[in-house]
C-alpha positions as a LaTeX table, in Angstrom:
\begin{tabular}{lrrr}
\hline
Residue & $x$ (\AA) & $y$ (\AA) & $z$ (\AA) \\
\hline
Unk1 & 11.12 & $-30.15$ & 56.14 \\
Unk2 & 9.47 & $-30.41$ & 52.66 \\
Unk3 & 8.38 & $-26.81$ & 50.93 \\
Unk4 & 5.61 & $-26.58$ & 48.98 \\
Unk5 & 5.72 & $-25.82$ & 44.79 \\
Unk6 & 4.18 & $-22.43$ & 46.07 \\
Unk7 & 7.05 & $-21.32$ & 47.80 \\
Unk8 & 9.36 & $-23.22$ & 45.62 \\
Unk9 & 8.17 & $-21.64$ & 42.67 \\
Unk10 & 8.69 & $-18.04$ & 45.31 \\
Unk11 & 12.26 & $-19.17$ & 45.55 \\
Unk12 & 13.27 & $-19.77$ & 42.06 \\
Unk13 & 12.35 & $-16.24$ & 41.05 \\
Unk14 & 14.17 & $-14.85$ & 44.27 \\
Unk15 & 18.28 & $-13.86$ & 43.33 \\
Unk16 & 21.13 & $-12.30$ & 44.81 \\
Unk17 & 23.74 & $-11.10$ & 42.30 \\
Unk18 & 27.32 & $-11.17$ & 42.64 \\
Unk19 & 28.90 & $-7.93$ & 42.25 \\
Unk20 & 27.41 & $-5.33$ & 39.83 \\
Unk21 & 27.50 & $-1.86$ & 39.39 \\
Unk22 & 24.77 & 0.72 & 40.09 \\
Unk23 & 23.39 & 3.08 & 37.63 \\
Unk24 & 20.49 & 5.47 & 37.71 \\
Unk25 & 20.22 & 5.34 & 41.87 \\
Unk26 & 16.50 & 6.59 & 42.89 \\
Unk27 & 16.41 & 4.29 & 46.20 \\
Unk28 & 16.37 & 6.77 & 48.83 \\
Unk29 & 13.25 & 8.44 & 47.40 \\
Unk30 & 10.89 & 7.60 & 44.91 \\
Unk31 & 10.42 & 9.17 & 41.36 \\
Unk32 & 8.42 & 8.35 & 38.32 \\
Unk33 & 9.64 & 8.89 & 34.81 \\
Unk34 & 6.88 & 10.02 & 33.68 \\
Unk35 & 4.48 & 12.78 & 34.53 \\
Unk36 & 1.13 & 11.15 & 36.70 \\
Unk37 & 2.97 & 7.86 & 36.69 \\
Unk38 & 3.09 & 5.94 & 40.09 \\
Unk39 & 6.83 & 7.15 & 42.24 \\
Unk40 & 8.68 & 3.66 & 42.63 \\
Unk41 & 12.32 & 3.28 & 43.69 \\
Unk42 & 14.49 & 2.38 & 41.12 \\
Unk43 & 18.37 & 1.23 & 40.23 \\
Unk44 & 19.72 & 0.22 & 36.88 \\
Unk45 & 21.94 & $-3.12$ & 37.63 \\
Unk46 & 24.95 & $-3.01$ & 35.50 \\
Unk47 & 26.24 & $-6.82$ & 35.07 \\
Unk48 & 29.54 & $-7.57$ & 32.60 \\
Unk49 & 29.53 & $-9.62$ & 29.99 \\
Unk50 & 32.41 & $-11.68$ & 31.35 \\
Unk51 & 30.02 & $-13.07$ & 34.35 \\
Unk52 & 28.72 & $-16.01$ & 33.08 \\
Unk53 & 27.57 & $-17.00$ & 35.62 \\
Unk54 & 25.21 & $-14.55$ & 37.08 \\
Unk55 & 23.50 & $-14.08$ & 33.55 \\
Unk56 & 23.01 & $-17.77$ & 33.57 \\
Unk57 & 21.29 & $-17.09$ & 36.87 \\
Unk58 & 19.39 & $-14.51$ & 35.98 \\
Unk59 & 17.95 & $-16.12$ & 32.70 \\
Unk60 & 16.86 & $-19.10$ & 34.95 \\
Unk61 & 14.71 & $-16.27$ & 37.15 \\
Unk62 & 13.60 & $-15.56$ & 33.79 \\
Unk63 & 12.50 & $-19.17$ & 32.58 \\
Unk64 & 10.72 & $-19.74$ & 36.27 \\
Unk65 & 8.89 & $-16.36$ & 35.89 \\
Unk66 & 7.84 & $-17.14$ & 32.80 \\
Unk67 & 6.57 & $-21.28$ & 33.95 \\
Unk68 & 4.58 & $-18.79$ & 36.60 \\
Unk69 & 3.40 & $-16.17$ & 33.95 \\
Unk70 & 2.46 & $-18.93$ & 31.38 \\
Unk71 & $-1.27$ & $-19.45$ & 32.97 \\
Unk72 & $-1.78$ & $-16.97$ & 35.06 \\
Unk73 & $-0.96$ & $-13.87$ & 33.11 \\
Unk74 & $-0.23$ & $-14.54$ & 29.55 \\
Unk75 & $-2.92$ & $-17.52$ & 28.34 \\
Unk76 & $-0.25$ & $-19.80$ & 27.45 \\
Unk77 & 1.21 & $-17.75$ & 24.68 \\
Unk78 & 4.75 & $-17.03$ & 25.71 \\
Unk79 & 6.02 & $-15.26$ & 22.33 \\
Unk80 & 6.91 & $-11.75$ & 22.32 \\
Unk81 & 7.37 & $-10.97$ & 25.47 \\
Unk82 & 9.40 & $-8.36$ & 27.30 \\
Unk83 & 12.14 & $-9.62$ & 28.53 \\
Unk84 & 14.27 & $-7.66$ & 31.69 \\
Unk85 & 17.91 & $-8.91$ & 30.71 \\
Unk86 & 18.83 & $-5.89$ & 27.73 \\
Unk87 & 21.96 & $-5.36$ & 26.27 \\
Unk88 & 23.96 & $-2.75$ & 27.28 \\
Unk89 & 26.05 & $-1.93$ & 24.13 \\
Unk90 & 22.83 & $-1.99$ & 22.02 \\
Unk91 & 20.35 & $-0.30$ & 23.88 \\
Unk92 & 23.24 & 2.35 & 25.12 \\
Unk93 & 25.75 & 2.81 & 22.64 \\
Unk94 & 26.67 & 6.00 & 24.12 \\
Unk95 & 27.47 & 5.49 & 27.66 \\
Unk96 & 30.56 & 3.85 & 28.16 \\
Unk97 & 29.43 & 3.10 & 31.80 \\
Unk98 & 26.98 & 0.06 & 30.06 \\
Unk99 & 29.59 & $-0.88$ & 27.19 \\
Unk100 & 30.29 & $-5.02$ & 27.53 \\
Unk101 & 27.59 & $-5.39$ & 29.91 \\
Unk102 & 23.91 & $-6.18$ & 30.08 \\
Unk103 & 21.44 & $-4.57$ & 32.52 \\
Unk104 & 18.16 & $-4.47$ & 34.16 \\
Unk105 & 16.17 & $-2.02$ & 35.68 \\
Unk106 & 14.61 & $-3.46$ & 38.89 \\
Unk107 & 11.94 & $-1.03$ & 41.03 \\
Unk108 & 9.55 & $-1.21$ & 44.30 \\
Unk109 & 7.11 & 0.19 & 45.64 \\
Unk110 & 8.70 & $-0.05$ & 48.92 \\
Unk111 & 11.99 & 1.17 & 49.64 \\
Unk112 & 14.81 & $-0.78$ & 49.81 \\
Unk113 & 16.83 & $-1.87$ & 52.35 \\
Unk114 & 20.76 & $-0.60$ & 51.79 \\
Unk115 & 23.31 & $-2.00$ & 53.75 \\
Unk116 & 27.09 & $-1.43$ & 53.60 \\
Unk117 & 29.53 & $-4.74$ & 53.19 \\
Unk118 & 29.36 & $-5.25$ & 57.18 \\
Unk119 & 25.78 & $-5.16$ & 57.14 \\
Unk120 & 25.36 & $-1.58$ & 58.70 \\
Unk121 & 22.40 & 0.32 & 57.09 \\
Unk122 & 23.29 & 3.15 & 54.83 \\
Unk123 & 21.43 & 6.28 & 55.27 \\
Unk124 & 23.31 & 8.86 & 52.74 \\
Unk125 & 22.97 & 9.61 & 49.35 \\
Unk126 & 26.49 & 10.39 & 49.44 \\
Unk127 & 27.40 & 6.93 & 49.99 \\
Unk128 & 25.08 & 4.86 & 47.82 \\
Unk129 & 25.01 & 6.60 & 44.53 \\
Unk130 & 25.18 & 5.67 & 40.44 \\
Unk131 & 28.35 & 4.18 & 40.21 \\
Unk132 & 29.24 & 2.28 & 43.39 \\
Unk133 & 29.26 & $-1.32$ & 43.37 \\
Unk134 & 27.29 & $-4.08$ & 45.17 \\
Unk135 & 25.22 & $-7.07$ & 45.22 \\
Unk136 & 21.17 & $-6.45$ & 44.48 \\
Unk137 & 18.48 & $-9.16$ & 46.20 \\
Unk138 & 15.35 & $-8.99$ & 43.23 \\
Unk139 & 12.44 & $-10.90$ & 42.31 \\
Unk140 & 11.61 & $-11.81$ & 39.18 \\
Unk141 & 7.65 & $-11.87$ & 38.25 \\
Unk142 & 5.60 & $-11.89$ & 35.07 \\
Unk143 & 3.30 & $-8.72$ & 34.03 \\
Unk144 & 0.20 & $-8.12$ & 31.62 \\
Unk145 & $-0.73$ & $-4.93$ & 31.93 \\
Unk146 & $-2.39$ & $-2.77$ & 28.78 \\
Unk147 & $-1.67$ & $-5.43$ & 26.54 \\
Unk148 & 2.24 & $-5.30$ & 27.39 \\
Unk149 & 3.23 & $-9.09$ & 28.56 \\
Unk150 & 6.57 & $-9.80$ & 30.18 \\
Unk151 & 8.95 & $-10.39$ & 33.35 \\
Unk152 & 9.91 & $-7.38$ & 35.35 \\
Unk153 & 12.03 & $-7.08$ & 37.99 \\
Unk154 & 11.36 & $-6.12$ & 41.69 \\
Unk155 & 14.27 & $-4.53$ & 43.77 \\
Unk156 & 14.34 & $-5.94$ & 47.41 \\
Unk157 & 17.18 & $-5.14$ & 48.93 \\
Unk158 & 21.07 & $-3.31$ & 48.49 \\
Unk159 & 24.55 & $-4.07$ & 49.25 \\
Unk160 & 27.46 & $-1.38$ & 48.52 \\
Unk161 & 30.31 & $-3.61$ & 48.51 \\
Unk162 & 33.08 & $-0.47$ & 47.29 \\
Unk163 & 32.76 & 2.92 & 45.92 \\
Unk164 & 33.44 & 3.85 & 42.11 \\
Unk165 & 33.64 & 6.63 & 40.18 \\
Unk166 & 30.54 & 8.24 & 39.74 \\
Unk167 & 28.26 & 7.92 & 37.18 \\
Unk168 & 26.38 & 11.78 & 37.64 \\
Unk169 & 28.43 & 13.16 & 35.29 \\
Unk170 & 29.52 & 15.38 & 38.04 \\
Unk171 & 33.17 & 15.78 & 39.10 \\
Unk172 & 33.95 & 15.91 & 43.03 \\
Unk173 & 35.67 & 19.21 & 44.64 \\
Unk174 & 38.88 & 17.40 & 45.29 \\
Unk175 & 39.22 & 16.81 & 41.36 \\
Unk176 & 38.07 & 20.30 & 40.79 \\
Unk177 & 40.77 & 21.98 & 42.75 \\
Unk178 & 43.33 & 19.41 & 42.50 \\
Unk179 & 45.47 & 20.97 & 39.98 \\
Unk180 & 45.10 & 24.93 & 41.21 \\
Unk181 & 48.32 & 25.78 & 42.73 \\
Unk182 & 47.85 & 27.94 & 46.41 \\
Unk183 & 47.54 & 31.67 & 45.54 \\
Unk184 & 47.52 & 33.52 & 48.68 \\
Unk185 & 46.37 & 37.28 & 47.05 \\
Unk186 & 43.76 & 38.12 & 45.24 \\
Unk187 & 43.16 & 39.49 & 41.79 \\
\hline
\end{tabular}
């Protein structure tokens, strides 16, 4: 069955990463950054330098984005535009969480779906949370809004594929009280 360059074009924007890490989790309900801006969902995608192969991916999403873009939203000037792929031990030197990797920040409108590795929806904040690890399903697309040209990123879908130490700053109760030894009076 032949596809048209429509949905061609659809599918070269459309990718599934191989297995990042999750910063920044707002996909169970949306917030804006910004006071009056429009609530989105939202996930920073943590990707290491070391796989080659998925940033080769994701820069073709970028060059097909931009073939898409080049009439239809930036009048055939391509030059100095925002670009989603950033680098994570530039543009956060002080978060270890992002040093030797690169990152995008991919949102919606809609919520995401979020499935664990067997494909059974997760429903918890407790289980899908900044600094788990999973694949991402995004979209690619090019933007010219108030003068600011680029490719952004839509979030489709989730996949936790294993838990990791959190990234909220926060320490869990078992590391709390892990070291206390029992003491059965009180002061």
């Amino acid at each position: 069955m032949a596809t048209t360059k429509a949905s061609d074009e659809a599918l070269s924007t459309k990718l599934i990463t191989s297995k990042v890490r999750f910063s920044y989790v707002h996909v169970f309900e949306p917030t804006s950054i910004q006071e009056g801006q429009e609530k989105k969902y939202s996930v920073s995608i943590i990707i290491s330098k070391k796989d080659k192969k998925l940033i080769d991916e994701i820069n073709k999403r970028v060059k097909a984005a931009i073939e898409q873009g080049k009439t239809a939203k930036f009048a055939g000037k391509v030059k100095g535009l925002k670009l989603p792929l950033r680098d994570g031990d530039e543009d956060r030197p002080e978060d270890e969480a992002y040093a030797d990797s690169y990152f995008i920040n991919a949102t919606s409108k809609a919520k995401p779906g979020i499935v664990d590795k067997d494909l059974n929806p997760i429903m918890s904040q407790d289980d899908f949370y900044s600094g788990c690890y999973g694949r991402a399903s995004l979209n690619f697309y090019p933007f010219n809004q108030n003068g600011n040209k680029g490719i952004a990123v839509g979030l489709n879908n989730l996949q936790k594929l294993e838990d990791g130490e959190p990234l909220s700053g926060r320490a869990s109760a078992e590391v709390d009280f892990s070291d206390l030894e029992d003491e059965d009076e009180l002061m």
